[in-house]
NUMAR-912965 format. One line per 8 residues: number of its first residue (from 1); for each residue x, y, z of N, C-alpha, C. Coordinates in steps of 0.02 Angstrom, whole numbers. Example, Ala and Ser with C-alpha at 12.3 -4.5 7.8 and 13.67 -1.06 7.14 Angstrom:
<atoms>
1 = 660 -284 390 615 -225 390 660 -165 390 ~ 642 -112 354 684 -53 357 645 2 394
</atoms>
This chain:
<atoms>
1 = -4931 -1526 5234 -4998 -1521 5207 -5042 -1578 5232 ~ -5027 -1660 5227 -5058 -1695 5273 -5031 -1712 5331 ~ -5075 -1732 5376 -5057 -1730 5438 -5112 -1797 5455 ~ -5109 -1831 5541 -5141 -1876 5557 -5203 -1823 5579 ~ -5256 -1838 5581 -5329 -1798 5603 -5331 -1791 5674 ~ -5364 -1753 5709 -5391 -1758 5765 -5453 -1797 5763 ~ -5497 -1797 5709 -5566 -1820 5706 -5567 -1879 5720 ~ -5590 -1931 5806 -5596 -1978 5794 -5663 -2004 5749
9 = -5694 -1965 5720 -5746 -2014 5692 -5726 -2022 5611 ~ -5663 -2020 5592 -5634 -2064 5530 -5563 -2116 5543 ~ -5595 -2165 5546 -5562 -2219 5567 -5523 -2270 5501 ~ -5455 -2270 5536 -5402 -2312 5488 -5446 -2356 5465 ~ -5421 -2392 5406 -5425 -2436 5337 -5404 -2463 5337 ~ -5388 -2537 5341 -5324 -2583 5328 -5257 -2577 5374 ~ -5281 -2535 5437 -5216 -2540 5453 -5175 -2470 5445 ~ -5229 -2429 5401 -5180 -2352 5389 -5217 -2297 5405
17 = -5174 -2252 5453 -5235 -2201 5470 -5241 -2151 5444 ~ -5298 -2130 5424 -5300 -2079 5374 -5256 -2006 5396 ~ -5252 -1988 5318 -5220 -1919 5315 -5240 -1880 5312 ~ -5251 -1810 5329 -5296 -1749 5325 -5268 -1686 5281 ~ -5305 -1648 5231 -5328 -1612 5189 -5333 -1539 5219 ~ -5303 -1470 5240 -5353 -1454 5277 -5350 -1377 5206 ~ -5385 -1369 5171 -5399 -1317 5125 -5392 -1253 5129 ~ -5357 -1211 5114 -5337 -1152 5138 -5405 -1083 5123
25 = -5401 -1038 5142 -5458 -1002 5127 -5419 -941 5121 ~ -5461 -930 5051 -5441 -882 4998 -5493 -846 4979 ~ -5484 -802 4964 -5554 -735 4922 -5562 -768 4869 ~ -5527 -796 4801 -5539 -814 4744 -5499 -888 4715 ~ -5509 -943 4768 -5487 -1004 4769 -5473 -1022 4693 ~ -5415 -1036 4654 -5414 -1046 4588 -5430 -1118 4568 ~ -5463 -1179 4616 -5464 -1222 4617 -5561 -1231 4627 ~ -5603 -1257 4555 -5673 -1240 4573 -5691 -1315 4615
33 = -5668 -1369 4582 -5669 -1434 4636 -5617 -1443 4668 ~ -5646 -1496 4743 -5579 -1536 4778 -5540 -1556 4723 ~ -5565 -1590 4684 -5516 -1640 4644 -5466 -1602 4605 ~ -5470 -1534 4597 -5453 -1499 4564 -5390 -1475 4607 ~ -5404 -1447 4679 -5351 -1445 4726 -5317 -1511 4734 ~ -5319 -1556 4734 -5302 -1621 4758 -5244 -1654 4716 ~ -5269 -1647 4618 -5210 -1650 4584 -5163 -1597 4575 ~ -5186 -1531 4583 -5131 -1481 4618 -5071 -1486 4653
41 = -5111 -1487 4694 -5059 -1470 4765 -5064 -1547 4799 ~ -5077 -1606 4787 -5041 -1655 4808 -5020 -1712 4737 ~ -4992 -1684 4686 -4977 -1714 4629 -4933 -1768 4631 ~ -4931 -1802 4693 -4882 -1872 4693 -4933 -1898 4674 ~ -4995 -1893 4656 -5040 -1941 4655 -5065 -1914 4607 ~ -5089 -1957 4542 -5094 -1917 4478 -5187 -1885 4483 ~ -5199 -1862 4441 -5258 -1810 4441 -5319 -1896 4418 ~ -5295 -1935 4377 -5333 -2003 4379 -5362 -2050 4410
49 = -5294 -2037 4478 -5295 -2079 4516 -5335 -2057 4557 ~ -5328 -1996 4584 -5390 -1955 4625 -5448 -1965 4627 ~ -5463 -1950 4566 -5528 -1952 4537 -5542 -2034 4556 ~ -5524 -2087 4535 -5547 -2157 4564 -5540 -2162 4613 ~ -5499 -2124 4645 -5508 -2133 4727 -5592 -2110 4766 ~ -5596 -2055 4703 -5625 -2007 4753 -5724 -2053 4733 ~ -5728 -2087 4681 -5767 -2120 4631 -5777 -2187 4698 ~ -5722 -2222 4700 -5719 -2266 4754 -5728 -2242 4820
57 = -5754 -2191 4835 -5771 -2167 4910 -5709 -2179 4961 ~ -5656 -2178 4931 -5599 -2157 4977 -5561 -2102 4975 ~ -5627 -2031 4965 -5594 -1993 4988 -5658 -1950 5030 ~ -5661 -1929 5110 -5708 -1895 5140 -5714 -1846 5159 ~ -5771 -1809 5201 -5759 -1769 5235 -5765 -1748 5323 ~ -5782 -1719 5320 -5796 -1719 5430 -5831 -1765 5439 ~ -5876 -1776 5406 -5928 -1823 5437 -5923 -1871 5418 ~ -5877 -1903 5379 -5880 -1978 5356 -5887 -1977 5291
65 = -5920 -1940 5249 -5972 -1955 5197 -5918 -1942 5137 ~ -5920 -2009 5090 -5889 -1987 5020 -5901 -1913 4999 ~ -5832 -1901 4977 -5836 -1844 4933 -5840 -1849 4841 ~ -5865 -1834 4793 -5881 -1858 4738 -5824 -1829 4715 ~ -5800 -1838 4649 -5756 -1800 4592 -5788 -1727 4589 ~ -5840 -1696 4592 -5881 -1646 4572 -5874 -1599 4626 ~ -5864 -1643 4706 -5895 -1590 4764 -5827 -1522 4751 ~ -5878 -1478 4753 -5853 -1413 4754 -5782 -1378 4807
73 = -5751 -1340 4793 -5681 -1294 4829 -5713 -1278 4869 ~ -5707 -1307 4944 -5743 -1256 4989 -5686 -1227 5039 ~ -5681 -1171 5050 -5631 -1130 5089 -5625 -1143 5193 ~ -5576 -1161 5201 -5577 -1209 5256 -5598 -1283 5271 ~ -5619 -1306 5220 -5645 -1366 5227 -5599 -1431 5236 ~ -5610 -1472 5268 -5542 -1537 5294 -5553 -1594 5235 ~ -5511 -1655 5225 -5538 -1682 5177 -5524 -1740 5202 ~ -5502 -1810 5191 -5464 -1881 5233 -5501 -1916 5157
81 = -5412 -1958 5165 -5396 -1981 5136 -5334 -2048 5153 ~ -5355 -2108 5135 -5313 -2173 5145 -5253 -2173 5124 ~ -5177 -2181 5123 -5119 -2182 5087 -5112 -2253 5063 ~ -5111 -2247 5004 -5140 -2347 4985 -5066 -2323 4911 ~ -5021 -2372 4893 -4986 -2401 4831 -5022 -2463 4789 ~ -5015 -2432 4720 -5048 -2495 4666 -4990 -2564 4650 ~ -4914 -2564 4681 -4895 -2608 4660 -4811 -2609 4721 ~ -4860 -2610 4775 -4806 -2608 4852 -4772 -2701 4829
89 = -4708 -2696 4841 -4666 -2755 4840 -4677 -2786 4906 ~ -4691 -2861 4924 -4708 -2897 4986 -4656 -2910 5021 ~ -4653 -2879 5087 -4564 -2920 5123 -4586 -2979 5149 ~ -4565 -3031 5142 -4562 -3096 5136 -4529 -3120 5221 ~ -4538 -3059 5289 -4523 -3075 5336 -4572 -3048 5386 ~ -4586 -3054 5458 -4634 -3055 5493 -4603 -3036 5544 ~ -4647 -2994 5606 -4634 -2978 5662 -4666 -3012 5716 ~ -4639 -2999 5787 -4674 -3046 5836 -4680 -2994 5884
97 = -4723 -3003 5927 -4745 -2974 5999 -4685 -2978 6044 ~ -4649 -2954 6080 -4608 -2979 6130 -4652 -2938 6202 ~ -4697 -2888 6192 -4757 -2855 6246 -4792 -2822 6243 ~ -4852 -2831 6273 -4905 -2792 6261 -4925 -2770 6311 ~ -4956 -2723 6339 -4997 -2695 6394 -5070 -2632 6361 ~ -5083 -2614 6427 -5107 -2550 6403 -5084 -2496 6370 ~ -5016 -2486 6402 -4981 -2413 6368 -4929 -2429 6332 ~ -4901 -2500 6309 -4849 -2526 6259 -4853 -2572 6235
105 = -4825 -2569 6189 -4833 -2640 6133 -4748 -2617 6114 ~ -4708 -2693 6116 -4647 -2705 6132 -4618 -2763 6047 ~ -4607 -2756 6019 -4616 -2791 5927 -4528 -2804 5904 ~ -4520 -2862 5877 -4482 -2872 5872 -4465 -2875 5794 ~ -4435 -2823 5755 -4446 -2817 5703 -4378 -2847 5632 ~ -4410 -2882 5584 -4356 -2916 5547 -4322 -2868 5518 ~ -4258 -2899 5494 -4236 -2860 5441 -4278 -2839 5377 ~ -4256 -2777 5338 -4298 -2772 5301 -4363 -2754 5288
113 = -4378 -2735 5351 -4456 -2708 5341 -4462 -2632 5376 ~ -4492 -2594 5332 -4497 -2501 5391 -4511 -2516 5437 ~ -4507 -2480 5481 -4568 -2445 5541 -4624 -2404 5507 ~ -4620 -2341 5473 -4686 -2311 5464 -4675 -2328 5381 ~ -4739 -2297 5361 -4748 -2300 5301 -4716 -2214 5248 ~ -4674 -2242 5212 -4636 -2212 5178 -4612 -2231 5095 ~ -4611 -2187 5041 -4559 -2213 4987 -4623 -2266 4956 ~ -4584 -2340 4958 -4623 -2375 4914 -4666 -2438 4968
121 = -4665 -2422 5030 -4720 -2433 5085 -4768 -2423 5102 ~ -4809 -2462 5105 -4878 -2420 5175 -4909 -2485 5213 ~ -4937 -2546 5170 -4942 -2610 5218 -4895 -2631 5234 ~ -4826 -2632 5221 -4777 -2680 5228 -4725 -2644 5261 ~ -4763 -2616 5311 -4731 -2598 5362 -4754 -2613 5443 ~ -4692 -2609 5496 -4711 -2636 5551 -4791 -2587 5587 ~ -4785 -2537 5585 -4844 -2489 5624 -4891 -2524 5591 ~ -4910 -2520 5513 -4980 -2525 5495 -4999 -2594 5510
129 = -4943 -2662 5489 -4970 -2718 5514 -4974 -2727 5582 ~ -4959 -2693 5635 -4954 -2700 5719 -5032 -2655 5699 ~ -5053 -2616 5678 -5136 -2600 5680 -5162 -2657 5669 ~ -5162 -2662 5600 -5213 -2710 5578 -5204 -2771 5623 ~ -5161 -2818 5644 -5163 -2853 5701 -5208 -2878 5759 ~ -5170 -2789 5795 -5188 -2766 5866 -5252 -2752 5841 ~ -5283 -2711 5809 -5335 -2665 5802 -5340 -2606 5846 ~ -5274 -2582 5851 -5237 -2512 5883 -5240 -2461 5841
137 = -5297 -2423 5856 -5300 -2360 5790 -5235 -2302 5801 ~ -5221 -2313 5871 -5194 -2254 5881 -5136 -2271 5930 ~ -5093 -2344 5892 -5035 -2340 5907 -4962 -2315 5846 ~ -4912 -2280 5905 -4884 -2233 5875 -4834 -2244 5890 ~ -4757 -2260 5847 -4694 -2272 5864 -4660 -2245 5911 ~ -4638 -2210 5979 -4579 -2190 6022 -4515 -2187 5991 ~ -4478 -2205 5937 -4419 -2214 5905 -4403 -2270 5857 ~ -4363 -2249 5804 -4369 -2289 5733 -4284 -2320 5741
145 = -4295 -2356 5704 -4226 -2410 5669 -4233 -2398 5621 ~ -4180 -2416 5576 -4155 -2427 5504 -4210 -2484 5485 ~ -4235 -2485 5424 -4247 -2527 5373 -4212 -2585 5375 ~ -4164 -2573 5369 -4103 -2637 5369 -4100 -2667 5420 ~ -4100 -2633 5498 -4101 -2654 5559 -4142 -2713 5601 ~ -4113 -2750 5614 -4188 -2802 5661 -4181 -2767 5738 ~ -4246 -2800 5757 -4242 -2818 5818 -4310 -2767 5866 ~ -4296 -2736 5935 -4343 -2697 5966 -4375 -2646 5937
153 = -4437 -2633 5923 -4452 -2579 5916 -4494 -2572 5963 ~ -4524 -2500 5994 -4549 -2478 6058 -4628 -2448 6042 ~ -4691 -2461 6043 -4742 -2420 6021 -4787 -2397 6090 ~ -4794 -2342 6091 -4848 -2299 6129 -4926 -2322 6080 ~ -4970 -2346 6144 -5052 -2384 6137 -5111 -2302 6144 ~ -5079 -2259 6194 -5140 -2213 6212 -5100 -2159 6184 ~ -5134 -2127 6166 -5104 -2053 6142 -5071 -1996 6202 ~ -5128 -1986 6233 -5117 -1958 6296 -5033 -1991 6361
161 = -5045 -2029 6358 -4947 -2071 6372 -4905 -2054 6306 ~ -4906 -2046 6235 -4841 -2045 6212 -4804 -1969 6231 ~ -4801 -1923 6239 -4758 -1850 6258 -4712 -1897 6323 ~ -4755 -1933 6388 -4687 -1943 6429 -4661 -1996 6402 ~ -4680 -2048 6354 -4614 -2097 6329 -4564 -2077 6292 ~ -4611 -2022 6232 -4558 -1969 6189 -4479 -1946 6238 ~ -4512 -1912 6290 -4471 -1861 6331 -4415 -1909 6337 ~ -4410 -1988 6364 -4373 -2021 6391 -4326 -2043 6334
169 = -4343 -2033 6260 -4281 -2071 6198 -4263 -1972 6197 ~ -4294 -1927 6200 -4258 -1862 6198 -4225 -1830 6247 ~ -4220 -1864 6294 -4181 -1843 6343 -4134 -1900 6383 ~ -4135 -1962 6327 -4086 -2002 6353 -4072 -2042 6405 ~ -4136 -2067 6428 -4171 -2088 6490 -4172 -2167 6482 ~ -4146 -2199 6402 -4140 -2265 6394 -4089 -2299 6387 ~ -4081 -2345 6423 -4023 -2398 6393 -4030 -2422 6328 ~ -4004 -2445 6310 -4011 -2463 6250 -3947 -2493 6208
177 = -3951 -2573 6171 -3898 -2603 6178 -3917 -2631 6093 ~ -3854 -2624 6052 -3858 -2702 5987 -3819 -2722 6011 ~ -3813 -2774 5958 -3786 -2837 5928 -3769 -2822 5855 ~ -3704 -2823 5825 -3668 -2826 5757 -3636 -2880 5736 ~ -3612 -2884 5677 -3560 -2932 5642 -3516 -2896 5588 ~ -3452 -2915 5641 -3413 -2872 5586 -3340 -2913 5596 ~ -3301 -2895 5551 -3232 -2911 5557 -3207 -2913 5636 ~ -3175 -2962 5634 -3128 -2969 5717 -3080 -2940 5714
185 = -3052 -2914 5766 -3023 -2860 5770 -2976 -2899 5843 ~ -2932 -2901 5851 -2868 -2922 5899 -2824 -2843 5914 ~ -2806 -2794 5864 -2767 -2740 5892 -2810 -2686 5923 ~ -2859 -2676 5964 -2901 -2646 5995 -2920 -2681 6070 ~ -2913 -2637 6127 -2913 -2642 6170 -3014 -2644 6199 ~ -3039 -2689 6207 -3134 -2688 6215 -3134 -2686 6294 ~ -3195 -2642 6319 -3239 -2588 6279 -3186 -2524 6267 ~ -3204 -2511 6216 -3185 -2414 6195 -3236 -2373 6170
193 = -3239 -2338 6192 -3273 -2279 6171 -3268 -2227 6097 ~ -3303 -2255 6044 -3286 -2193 5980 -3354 -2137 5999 ~ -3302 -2081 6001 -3349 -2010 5998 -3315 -1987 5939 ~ -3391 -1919 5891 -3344 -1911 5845 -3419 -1851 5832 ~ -3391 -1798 5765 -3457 -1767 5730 -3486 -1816 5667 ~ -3539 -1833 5688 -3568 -1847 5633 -3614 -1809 5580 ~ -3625 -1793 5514 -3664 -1763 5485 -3655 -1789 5410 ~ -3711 -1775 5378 -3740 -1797 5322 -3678 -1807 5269
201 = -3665 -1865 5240 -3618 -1844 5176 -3648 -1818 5116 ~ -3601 -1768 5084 -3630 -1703 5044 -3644 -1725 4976 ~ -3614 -1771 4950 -3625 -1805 4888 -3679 -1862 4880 ~ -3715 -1894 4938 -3750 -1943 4968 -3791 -1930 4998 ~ -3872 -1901 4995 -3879 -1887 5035 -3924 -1949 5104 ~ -3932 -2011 5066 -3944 -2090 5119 -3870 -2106 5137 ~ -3799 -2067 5153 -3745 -2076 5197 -3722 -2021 5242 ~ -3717 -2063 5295 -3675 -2020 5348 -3583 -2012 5352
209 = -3579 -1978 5368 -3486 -1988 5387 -3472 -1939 5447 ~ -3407 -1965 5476 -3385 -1934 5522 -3350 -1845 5502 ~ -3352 -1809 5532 -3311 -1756 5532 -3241 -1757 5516 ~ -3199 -1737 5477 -3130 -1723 5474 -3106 -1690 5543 ~ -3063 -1686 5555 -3006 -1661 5627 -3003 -1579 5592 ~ -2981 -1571 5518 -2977 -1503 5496 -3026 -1465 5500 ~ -3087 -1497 5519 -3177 -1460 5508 -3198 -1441 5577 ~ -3149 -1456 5632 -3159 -1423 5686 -3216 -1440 5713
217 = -3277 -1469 5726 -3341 -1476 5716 -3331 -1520 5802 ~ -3392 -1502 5842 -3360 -1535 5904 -3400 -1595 5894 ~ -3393 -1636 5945 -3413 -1725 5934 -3510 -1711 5942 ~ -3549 -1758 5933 -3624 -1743 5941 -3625 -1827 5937 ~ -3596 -1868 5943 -3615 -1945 5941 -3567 -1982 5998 ~ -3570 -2054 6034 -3545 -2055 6053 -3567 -2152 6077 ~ -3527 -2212 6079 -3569 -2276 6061 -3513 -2298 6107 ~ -3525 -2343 6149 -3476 -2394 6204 -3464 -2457 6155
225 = -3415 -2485 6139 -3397 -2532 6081 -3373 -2611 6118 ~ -3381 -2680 6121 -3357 -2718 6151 -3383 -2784 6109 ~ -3305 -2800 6111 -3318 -2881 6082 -3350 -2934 6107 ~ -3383 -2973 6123 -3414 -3021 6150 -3403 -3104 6129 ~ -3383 -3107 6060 -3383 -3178 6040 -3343 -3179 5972 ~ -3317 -3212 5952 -3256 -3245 5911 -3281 -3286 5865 ~ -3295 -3291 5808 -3299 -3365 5762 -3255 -3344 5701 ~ -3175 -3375 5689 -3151 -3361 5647 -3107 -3300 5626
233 = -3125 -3262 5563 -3127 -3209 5545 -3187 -3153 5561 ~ -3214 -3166 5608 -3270 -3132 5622 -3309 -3129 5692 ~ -3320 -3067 5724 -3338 -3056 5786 -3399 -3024 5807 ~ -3451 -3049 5845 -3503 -3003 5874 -3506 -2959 5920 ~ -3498 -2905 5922 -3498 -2838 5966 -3557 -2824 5972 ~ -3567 -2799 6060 -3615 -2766 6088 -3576 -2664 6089 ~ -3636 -2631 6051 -3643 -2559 6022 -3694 -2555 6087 ~ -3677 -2476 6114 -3719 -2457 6181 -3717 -2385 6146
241 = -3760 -2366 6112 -3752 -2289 6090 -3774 -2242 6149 ~ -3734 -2184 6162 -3759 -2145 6205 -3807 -2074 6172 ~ -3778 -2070 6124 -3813 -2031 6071 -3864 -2069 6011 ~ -3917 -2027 5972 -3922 -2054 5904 -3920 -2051 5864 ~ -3889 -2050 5845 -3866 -1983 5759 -3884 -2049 5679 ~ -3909 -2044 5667 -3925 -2085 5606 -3854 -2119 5571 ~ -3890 -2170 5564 -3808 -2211 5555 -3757 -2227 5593 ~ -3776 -2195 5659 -3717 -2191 5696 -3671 -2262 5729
249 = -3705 -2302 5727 -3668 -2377 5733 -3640 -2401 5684 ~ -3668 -2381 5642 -3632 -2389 5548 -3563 -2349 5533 ~ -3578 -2295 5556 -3511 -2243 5533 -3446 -2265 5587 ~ -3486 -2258 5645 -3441 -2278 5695 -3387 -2351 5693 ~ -3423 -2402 5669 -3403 -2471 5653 -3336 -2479 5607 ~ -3359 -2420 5538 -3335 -2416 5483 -3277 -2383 5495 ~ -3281 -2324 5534 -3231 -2274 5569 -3166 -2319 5592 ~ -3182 -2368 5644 -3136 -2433 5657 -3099 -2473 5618
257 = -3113 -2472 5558 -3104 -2520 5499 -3131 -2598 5499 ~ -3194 -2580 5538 -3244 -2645 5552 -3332 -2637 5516 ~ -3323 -2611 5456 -3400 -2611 5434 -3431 -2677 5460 ~ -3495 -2661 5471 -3536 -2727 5489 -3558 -2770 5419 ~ -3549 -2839 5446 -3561 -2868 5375 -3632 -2862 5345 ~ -3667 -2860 5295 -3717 -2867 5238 -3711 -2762 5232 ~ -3670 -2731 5267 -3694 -2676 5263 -3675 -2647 5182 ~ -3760 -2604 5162 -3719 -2582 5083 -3718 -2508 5046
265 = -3702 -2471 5115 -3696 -2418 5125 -3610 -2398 5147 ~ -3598 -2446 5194 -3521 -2425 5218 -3469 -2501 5205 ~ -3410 -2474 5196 -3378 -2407 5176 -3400 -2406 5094 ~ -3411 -2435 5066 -3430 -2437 4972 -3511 -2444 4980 ~ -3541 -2408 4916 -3624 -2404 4922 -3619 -2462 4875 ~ -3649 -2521 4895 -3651 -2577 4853 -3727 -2574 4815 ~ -3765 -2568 4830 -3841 -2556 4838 -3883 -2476 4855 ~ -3879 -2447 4828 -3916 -2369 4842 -4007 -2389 4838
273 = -4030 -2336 4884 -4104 -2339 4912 -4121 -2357 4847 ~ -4176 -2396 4867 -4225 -2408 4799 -4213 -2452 4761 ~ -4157 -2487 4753 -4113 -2536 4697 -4154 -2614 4755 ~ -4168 -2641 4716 -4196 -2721 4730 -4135 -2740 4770 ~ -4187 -2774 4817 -4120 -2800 4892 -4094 -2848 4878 ~ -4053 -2892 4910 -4044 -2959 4922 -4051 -2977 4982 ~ -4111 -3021 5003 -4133 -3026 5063 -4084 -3101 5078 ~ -4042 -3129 5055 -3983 -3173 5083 -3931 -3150 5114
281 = -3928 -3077 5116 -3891 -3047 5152 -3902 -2981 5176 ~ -3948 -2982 5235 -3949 -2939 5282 -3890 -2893 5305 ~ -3906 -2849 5344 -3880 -2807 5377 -3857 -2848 5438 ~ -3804 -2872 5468 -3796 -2887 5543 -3804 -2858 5590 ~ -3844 -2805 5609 -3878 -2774 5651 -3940 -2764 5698 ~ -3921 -2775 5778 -4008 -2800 5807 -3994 -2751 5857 ~ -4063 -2730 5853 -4064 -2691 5927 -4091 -2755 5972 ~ -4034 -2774 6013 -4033 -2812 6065 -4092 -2817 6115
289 = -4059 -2737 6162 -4113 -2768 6217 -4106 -2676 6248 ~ -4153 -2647 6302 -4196 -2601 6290 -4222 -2601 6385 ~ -4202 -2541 6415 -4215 -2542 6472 -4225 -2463 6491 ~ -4288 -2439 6557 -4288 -2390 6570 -4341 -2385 6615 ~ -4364 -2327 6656 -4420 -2320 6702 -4474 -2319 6676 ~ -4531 -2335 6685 -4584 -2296 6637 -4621 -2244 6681 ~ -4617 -2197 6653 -4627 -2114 6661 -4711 -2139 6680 ~ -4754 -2185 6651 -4834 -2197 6665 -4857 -2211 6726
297 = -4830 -2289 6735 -4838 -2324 6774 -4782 -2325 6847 ~ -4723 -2310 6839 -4675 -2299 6860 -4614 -2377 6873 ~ -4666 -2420 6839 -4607 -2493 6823 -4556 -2464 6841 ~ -4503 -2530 6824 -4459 -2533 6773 -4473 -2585 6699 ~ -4447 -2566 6648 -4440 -2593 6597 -4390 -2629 6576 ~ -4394 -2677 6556 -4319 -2711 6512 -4362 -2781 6473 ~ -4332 -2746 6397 -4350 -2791 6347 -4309 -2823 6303 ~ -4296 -2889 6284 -4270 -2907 6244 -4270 -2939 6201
305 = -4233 -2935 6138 -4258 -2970 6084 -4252 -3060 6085 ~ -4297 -3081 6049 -4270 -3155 6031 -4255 -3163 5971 ~ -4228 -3132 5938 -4210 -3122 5848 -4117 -3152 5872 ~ -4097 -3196 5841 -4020 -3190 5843 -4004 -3160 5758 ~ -3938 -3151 5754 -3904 -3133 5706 -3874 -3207 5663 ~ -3851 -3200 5605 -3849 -3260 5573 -3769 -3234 5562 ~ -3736 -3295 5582 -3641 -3302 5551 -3637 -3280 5490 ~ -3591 -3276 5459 -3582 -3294 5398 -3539 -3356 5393
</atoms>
């Protein structure tokens, strides 16, 4: 139901680009005001809140112009509107530039903070603060990380260039490398290869797990695994996923009997979505470093992070 606009003449807010309304057309609309459709059919947002939105001139139409509490159901009509929270929690960590050009912006993102705005987000996330920043109305992620995850994230600047950067994370056209912390491991032979099915666990639906051998299910994931460094009881491995299946460095890790450390999802849910974090213990997970042609210009690319991972 919302969507980003085509209309450039309503321009992001703070950093967030508006959402679009587009009103369906009916013989006998049961809805006599917007506001009336609005606490309807988008009721995450209470019928109060609307209304002050709509009072505060943040809610419009084609042309820019506040729409009142009063303006009338009109059949086809578009509407835009800001995605704003009354009591968003502050992540207490920051991102850095690692590149910028015309057609990319290259961000190095902390633990703990989204990529888009979702759930109990919308400033305190990497896209909207890389707007407000940049003053990039119409930069747009190429591929997401975990929440939990640090490190590269990849953004398309022109609209018209993101389909060939898209094409290149959907057709597997990138290198692409972390960095973990997990238990050391001595009875495993590095690098190995875990392939496996991954799909949603059925009781969970924020966990992944591997396929059983009895479920027949053929492999769809597939990550190059290698130890790199030693401190103790504990080792940093470079993860080369060839696939991306959500979670898939997580399940895979866990699969080994090497969960990555701060993780609180695998193998025990220590922490379920939404439960207050503990930002003293991260996720040990970075997307490293990030290489490929660019389909635009015809470079090459290779980016890497300057985020390290912290011991325990």
């Amino acid at each position: 139901m919302a969507h980003v606009p085509k209309n450039p003449a309503i321009a992001m807010r703070d950093g967030v680009s508006p959402s679009c309304v587009a009103l369906p057309r009916m013989k006998a609309p049961p809805w006599p005001t917007l506001l009336d459709y609005l606490a309807e059919r988008l009721a995450a947002v209470s019928r109060a809140e609307w209304q002050q939105r709509m009072q505060a001139g943040e809610v419009v139409g084609e042309n820019g112009e506040p729409l009142a509490p009063d303006h009338p159901y009109q059949n086809g009509a578009r509407a835009y509107y800001w995605r704003s929270l009354p009591d968003e929690p502050e992540i207490p960590y920051y991102e850095s530039i690692v590149f910028q050009d015309e057609h990319l912006v290259v961000a190095d993102k902390p633990h703990f903070l989204p990529v888009t705005p979702g759930g109990r987000y919308v400033q305190q996330t990497l896209l909207v603060r890389l707007k407000k920043a940049l003053d990039l109305p119409n930069l747009s992620p190429l591929h997401r990380i975990d929440r939990e995850t640090a490190g590269l994230v990849v953004f398309s600047v022109r609209p018209q260039d993101r389909d060939a950067y898209q094409r290149l994370f959907r057709e597997r056209l990138i290198a692409k490398s972390y960095e973990a912390i997990a238990p050391a491991c001595t009875h495993l032979d590095w690098p190995l290869t875990r392939r496996s099915h991954i799909l949603e666990q059925e009781d969970a639906f924020y966990k992944m797990r591997e396929a059983l051998p009895h479920e027949g299910l053929p492999d769809n994931s597939e990550t190059v695994i290698e130890a790199i460094e030693q401190r103790g009881a504990w080792a940093r491995y470079r993860l080369s996923p060839v696939s991306g299946k959500r979670h898939q460095l997580r399940v895979h890790m866990n699969a080994l009997g090497l969960p990555l450390l701060g993780d609180q999802f695998y193998p025990q849910v220590r922490r379920k979505p939404g439960e207050l974090e503990d930002y003293a213990e991260p996720l040990r997970l970075l997307a490293r470093a990030m290489a490929f042609d660019d389909p635009v210009t015809g470079q090459r690319r290779q980016f890497e992070s300057r985020l390290e991972l912290a011991w325990p």
